[in-house]
C-alpha positions in Angstrom: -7.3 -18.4 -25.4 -6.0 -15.1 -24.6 -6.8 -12.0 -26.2 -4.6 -10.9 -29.0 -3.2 -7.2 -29.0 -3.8 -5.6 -32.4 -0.2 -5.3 -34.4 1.0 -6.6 -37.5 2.3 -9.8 -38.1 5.7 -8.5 -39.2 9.0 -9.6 -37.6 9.7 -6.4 -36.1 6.4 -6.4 -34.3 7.5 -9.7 -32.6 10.9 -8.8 -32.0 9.7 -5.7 -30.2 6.8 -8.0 -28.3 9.7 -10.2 -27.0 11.3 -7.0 -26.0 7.9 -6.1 -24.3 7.7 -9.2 -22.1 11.0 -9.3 -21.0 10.0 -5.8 -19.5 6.9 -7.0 -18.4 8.4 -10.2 -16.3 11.1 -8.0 -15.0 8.0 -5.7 -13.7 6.2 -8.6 -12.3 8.8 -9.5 -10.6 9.9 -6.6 -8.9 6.0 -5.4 -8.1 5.5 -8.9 -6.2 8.3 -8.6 -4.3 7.1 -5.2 -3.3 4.2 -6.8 -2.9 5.5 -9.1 -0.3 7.4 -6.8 1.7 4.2 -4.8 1.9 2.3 -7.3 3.7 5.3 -7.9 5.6 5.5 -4.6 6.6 2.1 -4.6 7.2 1.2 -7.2 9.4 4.5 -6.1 11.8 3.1 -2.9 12.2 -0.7 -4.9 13.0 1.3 -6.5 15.7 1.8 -2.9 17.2 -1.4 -1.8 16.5 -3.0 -4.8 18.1 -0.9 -4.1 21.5 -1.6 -0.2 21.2 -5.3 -0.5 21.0 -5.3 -3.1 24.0 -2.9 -0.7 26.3 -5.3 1.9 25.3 -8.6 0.6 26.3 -6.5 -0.3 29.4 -5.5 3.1 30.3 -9.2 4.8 29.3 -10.7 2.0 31.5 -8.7 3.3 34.2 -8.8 6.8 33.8 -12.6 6.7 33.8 -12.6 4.9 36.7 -10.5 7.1 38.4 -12.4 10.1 37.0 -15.7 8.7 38.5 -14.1 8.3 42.1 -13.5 11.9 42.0 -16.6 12.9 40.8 -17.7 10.9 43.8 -15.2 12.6 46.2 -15.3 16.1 44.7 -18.0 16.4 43.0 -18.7 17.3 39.3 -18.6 21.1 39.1 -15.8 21.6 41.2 -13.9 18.8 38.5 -15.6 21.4 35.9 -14.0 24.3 37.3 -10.4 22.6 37.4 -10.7 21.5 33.8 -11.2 25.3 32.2 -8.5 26.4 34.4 -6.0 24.2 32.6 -3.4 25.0 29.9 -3.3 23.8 26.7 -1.5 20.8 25.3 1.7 21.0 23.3 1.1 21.4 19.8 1.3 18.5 17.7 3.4 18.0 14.1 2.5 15.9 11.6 5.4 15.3 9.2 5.6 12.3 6.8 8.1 9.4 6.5 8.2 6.6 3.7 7.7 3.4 4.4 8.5 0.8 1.2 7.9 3.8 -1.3 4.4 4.8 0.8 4.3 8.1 2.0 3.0 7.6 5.7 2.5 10.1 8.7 5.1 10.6 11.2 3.1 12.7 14.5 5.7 14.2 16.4 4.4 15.4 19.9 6.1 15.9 23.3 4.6 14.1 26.0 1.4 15.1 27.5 2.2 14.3 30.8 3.0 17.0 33.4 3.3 18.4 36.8 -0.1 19.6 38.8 2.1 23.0 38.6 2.4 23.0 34.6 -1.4 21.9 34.2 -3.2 25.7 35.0 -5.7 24.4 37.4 -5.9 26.0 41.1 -4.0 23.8 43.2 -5.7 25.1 46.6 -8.9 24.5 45.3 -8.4 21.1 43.9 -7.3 17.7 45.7 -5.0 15.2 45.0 -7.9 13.2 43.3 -7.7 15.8 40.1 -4.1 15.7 40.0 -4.2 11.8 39.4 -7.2 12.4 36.5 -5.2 14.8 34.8 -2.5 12.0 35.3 -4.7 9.5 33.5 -6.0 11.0 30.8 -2.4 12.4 30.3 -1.1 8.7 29.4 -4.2 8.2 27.7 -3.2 11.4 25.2 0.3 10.0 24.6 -1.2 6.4 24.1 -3.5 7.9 21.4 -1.8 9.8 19.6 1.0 7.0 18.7 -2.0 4.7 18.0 -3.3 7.4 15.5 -0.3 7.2 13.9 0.0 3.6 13.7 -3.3 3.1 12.4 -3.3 5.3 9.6 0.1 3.9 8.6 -1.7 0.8 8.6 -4.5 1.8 5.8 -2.3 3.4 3.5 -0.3 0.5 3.2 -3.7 -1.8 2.8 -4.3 0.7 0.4 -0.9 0.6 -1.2 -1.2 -3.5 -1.6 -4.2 -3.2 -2.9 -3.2 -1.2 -5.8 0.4 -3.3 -6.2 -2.0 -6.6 -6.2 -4.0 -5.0 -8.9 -1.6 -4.6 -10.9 0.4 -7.9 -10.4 -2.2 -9.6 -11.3 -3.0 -7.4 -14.4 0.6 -8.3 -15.9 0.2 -12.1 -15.1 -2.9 -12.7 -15.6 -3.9 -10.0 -18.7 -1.1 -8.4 -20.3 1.8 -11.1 -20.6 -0.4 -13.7 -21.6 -2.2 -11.3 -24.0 1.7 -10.8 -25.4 2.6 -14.0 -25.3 -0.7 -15.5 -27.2 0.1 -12.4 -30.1 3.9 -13.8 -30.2 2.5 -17.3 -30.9 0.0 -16.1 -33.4 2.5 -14.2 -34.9 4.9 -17.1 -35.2 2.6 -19.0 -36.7 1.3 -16.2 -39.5 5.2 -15.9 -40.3 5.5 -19.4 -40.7 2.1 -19.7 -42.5 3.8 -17.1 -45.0 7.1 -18.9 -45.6 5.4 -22.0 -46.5 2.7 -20.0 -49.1 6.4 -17.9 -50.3 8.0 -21.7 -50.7 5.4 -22.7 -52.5 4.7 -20.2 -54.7 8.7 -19.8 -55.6 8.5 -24.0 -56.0 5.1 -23.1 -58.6 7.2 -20.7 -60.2 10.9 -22.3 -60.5 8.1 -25.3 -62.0 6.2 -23.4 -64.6 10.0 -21.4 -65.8 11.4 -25.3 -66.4 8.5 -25.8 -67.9 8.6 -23.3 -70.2 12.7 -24.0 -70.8 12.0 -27.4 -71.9 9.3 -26.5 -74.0 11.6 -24.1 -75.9 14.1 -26.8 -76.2 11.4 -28.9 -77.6 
């Protein structure tokens, strides 16, 4: 049996109990159906995460790859050189957007990719090998920072369902029943009440007729 909440057996206090679960099942209601567009949400966005991370891996793969063949061709200190010489990145925002009531980043960010010219590196001193790393790791910047994104998205909306589950299941499985079981035990005090009331009235009417006949006697 479910715990009972401690009020009064009074008519008011189930009158303003009823009141209280009505609330409660409209709440229920409307936090699982949050609930369910959350996961929704959530695994849609998974989807994109999933394909991210595997483009990703993809383009590091290959832009390490192309990085060692010009290590090979160049050698490393010369690649060294290049990579103080060049300019640095455009600056990234972070804003924030909503997502079903969650409060989620929005990274805003021009591309990374540029010319050989834009990238600060001396061009005589440098082949055509560095121009294609920079290239790379370029789409590999772009790729990452929309992942980033993505992924946090991700966890504050696992972290969002797991407070909305918590507390669907504390209204359906807790507190309504908890109000419901005081409404019934309520119910039952009230009617235990009339029937003592009836019967005291019915020992009473008794002992006054009683009484009138004895006088008549």
């Amino acid at each position: 049996m479910a715990e009972l909440l401690n009020v009064k057996p009074t008519r008011m206090e189930l009158l303003n109990l009823k009141r209280r679960i009505t609330l409660a099942k409209k709440g229920h209601k409307l936090l699982k159906d949050k609930q369910d567009a959350l996961v929704m949400e959530f695994f849609t966005i998974y989807d994109e995460a999933l394909q991210l991370r595997g483009e990703l891996n993809k383009k590091m793969e290959a832009a390490f790859d192309v990085l060692l063949k010009a290590q090979l061709k160049t050698g490393t200190l010369p690649l060294r050189e290049a990579s103080i010489g060049v300019n640095p990145n455009n600056e990234v925002e972070i804003k924030q957007r909503n997502v079903m009531g969650v409060p989620v980043p929005l990274i805003e960010a021009e591309s990374f990719k540029r010319s050989a010219g834009e990238r600060g590196y001396a061009l005589v001193s440098t082949g055509p090998e560095v121009d294609l790393v920079a290239e790379k790791f370029e789409e590999v910047l772009d790729l990452a920072v929309r992942l980033a994104e993505v992924e946090e998205t991700l966890k504050r909306l696992a972290k969002e369902i797991e407070v909305t589950k918590r507390r669907v299941n504390a209204l359906e499985y807790i507190i309504i029943p908890r109000m419901e079981a005081t409404v019934k035990f309520i119910k039952q005090r009230l009617d235990e009440m009339e029937r003592e009331n009836f019967f005291r009235l019915k020992r009473v009417k008794a002992l006054i007729e009683a009484r009138a006949q004895a006088e008549e006697a």
